[in-house]
N, C-alpha and C positions, 0 to 999 in steps of 0.2 A: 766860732762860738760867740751867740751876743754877752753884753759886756752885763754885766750883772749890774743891780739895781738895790738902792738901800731900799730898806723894811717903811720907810716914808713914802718912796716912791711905787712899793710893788703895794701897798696901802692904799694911795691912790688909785692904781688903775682895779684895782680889785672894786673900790665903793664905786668904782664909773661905772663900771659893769659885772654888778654884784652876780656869780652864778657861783658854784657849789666851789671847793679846790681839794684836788688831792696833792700832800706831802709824801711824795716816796722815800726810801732811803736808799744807799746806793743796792745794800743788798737785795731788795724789793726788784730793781729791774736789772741785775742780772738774772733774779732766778727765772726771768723770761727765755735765757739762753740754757739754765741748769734742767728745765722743765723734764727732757728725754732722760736725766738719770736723777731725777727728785722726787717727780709724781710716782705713787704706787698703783695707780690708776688711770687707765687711758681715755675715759669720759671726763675725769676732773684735771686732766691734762688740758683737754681741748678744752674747757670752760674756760680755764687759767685763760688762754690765748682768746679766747671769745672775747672775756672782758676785757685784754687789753686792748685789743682791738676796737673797742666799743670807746672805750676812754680816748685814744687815739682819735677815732672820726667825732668825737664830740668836742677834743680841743680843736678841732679844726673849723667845727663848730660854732664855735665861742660859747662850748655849754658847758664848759667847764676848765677850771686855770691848774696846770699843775706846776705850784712852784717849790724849789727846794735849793737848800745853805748851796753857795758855790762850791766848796769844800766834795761834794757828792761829784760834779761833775768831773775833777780831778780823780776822784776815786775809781769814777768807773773806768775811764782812761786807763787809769792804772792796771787795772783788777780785770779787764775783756780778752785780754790776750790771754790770759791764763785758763780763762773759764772757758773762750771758745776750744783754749788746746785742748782743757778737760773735756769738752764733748767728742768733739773730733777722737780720743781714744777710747771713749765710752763705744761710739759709733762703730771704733774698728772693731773692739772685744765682742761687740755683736755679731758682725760680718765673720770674725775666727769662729766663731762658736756654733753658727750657723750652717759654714762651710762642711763642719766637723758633720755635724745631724745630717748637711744633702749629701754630704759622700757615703755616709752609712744606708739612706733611702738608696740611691745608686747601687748600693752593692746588693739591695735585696730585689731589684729592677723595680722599685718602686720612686723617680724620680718626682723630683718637684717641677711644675711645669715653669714656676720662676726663679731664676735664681740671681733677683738684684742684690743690691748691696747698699747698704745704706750711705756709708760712709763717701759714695758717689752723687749722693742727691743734695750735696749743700747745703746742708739744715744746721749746722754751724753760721751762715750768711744769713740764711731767711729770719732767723731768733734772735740773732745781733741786729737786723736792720729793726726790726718791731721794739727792739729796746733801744737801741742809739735814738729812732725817730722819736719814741717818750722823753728821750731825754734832751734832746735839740729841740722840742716843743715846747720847753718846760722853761720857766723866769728863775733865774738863778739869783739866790738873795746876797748881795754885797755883805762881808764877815761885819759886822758891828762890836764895836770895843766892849759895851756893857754885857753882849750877851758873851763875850768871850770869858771876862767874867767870873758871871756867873759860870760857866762851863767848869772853871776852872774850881772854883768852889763848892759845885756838884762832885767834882771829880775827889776832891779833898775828905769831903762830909760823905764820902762813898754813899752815894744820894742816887737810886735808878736814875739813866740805866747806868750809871758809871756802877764796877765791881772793886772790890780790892786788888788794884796792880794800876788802875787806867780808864779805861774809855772814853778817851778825850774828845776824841770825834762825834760819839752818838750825842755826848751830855752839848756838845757846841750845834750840833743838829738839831736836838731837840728845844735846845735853850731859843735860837733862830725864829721856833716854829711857835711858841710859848706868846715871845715876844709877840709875833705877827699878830695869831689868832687874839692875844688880848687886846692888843688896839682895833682890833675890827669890831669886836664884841662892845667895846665903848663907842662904837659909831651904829651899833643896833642893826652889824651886819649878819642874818640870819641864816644863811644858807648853811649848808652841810660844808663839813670841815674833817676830813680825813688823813690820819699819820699811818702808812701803810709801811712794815716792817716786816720780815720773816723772823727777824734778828729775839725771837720767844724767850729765850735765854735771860736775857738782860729786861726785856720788857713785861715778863708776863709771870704767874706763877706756873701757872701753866701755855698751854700753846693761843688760848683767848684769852684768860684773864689779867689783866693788869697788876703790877704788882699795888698793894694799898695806898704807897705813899704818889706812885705815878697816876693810880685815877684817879686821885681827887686836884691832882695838876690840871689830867683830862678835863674833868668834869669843869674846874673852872672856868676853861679853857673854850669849853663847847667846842671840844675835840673829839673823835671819836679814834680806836683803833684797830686797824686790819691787818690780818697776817695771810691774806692773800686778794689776787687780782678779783676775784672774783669774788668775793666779802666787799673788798671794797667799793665796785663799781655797783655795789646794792645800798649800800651806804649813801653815795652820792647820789641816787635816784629819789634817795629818801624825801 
């Protein structure tokens, strides 16, 4: 994993080569792996994966930087073993249930001409590798004392997204991202600037909007935010 970089340094290389950045969060890219039991929609499925893909061959690019708090990459760490289990038994509950319907066609000699099975095609691997590679693509910003902080003061003055109990992490994530994009913005860096989140709860009154006191952080910020792959990767075309 490279070694992360202070907010002075991911500063610089951003004004060298000003292009757009998206801020994920950790929840953002796992739900590249949750997509098989989250999407309600199999067209806005594949979009989900369009756009990451797309973001994917553009950092490779250099059309666009995606960096986010070190703290996120520990998390996903954390957090991938559980979610690839969670699909992996989504995948089997499919295969059970399936099984159930072709032995029922079977018995009325009305057989299915296929009978794969999902939970043999890997798609646990394929949805982990499309998020670990966002995520090993990605400038991992070194913790800073000030923004720690604030985090921590956010967390107190139960201030979005921090709630009554906590949130120590999102308000340290977001605090991170606060910092970066205002020193850009005093060097009259203009490109799109993107915090992509599913985490609605905490961030939004609803599933797009912001809560009052966090958009006008946004707004100062010339932040914008997205609560999915595909919101966001129209953002950053902006």
């Amino acid at each position: 994993m490279p070694e992360a970089l202070t907010l002075s340094e991911i500063k610089s290389k951003v004004l060298e080569h000003p292009v757009p950045i998206l801020f994920p969060d950790t929840c953002s890219l796992l739900d590249l792996i949750r997509i098989p039991f989250r999407e309600k929609d199999s067209r806005q499925a594949v979009r989900q994966l369009q756009a990451a893909q797309i973001i994917h061959e553009n950092i490779a690019q250099k059309n666009v930087w995606v960096i986010l708090p070190s703290l996120i990459k520990n998390e996903w760490h954390d957090n991938e073993p559980s979610t690839s289990e969670e699909l992996g038994n989504h995948l089997t509950k499919i295969d059970r249930l399936n099984s159930i319907v072709i032995d029922i066609l079977e018995f009325f000699n009305n057989p299915l001409p296929c009978t794969m099975k999902f939970a043999d095609k890997n798609i646990e691997q394929m949805l982990r590798d499309i998020s670990k590679s966002l995520l090993d693509k990605s400038i991992a910003i070194q913790s800073d004392p000030e923004c720690e902080k604030k985090a921590y003061s956010r967390v107190i003055g139960n201030k979005p997204p921090a709630t009554k109990g906590g949130q120590l992490k999102d308000c340290t994530i977001i605090e991170h991202i606060f910092e970066l994009t205002k020193s850009l913005d005093l060097e009259e860096f203009e490109k799109p600037r993107v915090f992509l989140s599913s985490n609605t709860n905490d961030y939004c009154i609803n599933r797009t909007i912001l809560k009052p006191e966090l958009a006008t952080e946004f707004e100062s910020c010339k932040l914008s935010f997205s609560n999915s792959w595909e919101w966001a990767n129209n953002q950053l075309s902006c």
